[in-house]
Chimera marker file (.cmm) of the C-alpha trace (Angstrom):
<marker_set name="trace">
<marker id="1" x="2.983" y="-5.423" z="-8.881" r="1" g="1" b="0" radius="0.5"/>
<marker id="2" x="5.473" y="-3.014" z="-7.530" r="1" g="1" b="0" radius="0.5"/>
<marker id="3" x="7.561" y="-3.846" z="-11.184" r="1" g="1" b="0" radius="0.5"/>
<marker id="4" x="4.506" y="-2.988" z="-13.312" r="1" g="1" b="0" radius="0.5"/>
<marker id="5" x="4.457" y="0.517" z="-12.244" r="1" g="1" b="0" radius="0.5"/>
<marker id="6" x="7.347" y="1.504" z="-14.951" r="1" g="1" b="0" radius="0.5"/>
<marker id="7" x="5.635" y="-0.291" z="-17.341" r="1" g="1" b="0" radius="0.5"/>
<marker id="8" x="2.585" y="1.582" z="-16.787" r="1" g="1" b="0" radius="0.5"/>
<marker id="9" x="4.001" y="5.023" z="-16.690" r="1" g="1" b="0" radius="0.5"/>
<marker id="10" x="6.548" y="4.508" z="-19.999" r="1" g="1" b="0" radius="0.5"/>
<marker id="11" x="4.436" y="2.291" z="-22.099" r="1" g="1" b="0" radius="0.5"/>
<marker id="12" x="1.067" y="2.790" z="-20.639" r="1" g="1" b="0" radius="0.5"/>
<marker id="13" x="-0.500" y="2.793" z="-24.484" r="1" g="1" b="0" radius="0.5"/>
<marker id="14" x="0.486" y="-0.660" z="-25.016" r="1" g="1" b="0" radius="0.5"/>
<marker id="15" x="-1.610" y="-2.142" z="-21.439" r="1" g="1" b="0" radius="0.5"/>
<marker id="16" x="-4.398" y="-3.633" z="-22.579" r="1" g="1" b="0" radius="0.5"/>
<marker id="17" x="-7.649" y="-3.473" z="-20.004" r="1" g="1" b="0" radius="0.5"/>
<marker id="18" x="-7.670" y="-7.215" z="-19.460" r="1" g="1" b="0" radius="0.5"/>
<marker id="19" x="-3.918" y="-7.056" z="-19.055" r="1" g="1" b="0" radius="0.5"/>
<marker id="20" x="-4.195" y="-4.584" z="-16.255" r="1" g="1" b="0" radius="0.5"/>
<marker id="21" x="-7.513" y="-6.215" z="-15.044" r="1" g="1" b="0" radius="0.5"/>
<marker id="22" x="-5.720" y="-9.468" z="-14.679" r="1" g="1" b="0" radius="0.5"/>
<marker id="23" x="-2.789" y="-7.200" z="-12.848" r="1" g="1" b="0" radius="0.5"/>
<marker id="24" x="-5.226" y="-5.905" z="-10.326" r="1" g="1" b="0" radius="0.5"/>
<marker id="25" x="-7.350" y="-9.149" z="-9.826" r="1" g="1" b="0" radius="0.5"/>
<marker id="26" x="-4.098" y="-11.050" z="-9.072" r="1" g="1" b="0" radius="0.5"/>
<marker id="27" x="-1.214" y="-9.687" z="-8.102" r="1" g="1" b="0" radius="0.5"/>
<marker id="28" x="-2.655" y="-7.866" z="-4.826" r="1" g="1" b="0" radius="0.5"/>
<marker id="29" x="0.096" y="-9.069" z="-2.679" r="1" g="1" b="0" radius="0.5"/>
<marker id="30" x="2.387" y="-6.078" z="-2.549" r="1" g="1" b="0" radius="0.5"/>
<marker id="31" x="-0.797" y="-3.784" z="-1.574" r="1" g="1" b="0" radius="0.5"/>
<marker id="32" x="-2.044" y="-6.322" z="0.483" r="1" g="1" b="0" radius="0.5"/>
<marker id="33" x="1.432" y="-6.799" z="2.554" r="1" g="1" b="0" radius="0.5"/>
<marker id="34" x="1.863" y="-2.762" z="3.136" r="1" g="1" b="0" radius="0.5"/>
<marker id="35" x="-2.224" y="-2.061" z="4.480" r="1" g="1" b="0" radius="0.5"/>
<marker id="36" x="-1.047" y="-5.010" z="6.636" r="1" g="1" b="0" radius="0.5"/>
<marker id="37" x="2.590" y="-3.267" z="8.309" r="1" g="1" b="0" radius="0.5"/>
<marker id="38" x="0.611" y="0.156" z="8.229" r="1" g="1" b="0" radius="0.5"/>
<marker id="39" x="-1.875" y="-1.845" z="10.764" r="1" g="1" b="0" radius="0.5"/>
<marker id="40" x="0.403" y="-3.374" z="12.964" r="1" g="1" b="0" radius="0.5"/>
<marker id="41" x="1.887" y="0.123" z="13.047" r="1" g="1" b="0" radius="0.5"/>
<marker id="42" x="-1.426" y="1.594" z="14.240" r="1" g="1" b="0" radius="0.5"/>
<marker id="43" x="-2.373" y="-1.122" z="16.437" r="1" g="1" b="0" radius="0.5"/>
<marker id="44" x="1.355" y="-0.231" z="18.124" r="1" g="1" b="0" radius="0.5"/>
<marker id="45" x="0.829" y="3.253" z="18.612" r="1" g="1" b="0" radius="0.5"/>
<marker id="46" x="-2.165" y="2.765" z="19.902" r="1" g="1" b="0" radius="0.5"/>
<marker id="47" x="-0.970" y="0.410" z="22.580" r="1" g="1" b="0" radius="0.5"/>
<marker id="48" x="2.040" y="3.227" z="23.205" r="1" g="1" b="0" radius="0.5"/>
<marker id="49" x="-0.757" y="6.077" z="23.708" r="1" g="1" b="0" radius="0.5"/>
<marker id="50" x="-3.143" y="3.901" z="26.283" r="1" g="1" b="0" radius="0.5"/>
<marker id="51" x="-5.813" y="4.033" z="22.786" r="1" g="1" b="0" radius="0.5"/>
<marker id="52" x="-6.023" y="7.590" z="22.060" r="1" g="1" b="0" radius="0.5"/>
<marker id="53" x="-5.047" y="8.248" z="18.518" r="1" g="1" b="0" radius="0.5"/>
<marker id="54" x="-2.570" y="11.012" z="18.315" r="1" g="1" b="0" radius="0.5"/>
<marker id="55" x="-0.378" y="13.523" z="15.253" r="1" g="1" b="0" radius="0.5"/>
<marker id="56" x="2.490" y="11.484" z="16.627" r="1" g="1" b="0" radius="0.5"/>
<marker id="57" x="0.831" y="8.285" z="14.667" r="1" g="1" b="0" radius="0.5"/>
<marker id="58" x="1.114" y="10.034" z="11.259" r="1" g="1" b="0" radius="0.5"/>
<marker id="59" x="4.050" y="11.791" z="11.625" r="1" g="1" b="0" radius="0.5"/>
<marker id="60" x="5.695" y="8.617" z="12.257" r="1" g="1" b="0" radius="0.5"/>
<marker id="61" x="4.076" y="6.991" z="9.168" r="1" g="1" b="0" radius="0.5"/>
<marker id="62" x="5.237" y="9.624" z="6.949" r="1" g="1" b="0" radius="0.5"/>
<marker id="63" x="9.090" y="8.843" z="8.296" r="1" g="1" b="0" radius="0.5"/>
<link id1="1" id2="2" r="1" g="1" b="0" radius="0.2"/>
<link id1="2" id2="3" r="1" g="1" b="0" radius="0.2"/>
<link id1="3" id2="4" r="1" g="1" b="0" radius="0.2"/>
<link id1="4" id2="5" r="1" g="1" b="0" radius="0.2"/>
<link id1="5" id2="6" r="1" g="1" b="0" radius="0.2"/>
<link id1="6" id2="7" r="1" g="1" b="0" radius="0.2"/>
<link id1="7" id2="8" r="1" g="1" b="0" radius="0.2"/>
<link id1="8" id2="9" r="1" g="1" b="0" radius="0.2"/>
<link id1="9" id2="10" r="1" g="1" b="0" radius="0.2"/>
<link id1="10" id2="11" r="1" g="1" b="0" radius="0.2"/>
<link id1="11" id2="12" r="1" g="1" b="0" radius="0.2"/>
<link id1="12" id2="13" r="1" g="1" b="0" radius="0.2"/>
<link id1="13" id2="14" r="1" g="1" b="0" radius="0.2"/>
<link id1="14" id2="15" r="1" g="1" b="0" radius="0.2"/>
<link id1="15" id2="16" r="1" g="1" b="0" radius="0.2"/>
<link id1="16" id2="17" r="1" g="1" b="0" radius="0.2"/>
<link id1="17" id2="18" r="1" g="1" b="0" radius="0.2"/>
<link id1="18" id2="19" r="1" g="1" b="0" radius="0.2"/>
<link id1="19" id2="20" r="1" g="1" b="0" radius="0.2"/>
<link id1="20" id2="21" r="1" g="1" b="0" radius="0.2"/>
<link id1="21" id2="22" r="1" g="1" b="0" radius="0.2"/>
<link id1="22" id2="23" r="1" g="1" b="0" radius="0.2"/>
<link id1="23" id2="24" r="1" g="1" b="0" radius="0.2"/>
<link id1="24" id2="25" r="1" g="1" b="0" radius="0.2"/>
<link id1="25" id2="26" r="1" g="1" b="0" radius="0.2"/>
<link id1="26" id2="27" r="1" g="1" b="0" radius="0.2"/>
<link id1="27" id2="28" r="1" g="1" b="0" radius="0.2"/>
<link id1="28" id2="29" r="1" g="1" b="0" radius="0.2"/>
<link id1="29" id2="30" r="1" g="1" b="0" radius="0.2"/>
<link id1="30" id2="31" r="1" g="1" b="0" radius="0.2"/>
<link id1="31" id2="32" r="1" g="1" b="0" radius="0.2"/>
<link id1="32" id2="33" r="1" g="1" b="0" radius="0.2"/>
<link id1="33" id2="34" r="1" g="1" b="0" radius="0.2"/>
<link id1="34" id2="35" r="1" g="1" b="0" radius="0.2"/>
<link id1="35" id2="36" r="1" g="1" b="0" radius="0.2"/>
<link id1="36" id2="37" r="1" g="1" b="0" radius="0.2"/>
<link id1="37" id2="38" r="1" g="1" b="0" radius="0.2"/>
<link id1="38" id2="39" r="1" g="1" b="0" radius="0.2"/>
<link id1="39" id2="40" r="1" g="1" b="0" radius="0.2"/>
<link id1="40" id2="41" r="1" g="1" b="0" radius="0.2"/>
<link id1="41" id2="42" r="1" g="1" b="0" radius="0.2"/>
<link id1="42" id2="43" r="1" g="1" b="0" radius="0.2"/>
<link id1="43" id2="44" r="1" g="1" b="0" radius="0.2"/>
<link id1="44" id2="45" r="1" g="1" b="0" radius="0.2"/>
<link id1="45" id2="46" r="1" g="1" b="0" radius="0.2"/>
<link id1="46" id2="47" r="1" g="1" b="0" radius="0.2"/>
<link id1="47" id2="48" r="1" g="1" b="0" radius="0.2"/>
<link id1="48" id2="49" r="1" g="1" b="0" radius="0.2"/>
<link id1="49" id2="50" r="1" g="1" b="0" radius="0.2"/>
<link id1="50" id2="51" r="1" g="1" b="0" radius="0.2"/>
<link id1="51" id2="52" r="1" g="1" b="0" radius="0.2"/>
<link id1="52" id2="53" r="1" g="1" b="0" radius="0.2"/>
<link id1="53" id2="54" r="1" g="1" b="0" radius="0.2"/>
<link id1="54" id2="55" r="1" g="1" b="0" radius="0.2"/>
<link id1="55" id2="56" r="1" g="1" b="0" radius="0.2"/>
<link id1="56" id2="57" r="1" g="1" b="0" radius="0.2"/>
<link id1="57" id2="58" r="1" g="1" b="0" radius="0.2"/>
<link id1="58" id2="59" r="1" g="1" b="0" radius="0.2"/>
<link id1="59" id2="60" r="1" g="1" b="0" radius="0.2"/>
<link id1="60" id2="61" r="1" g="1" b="0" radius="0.2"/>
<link id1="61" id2="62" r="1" g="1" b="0" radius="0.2"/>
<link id1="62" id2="63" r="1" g="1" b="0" radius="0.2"/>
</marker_set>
C-alpha cells in the first residue's frame, strides 16, 4: 500500500474505484502494522507513567 501512494498522487485520473476499492479492501497490512507499533508505544508509556496519560506520550510519537 505504502507504493500506491505515488501512483495515486501522479496518476490519480487513471485509478479506477474498484481498483482503489480492491486497494483498500486488501492491502490493509501496512496500516494495520503501524496502529499496531503506535499501541505498543502507548501501552509502554503508560506502564513508564504508573497509567496516567501524559504530553510526554505525543511528543514522543511525533519524534
Amino acid at each position: 500500500m505504502a507504493g500506491y501512494r505515488n501512483r495515486m498522487v501522479h496518476m490519480y485520473h487513471m485509478i479506477s474505484e474498484e481498483e482503489l476499492y480492491d486497494i483498500i479492501t486488501t492491502e490493509l497490512g501496512d496500516i494495520k502494522e503501524f496502529v499496531s507499533e503506535i499501541k505498543n508505544t502507548l501501552e509502554v508509556c503508560m506502564i513508564k507513567t504508573s497509567g496516567v496519560m501524559s504530553s510526554s506520550i505525543f511528543w514522543n510519537l511525533e519524534k
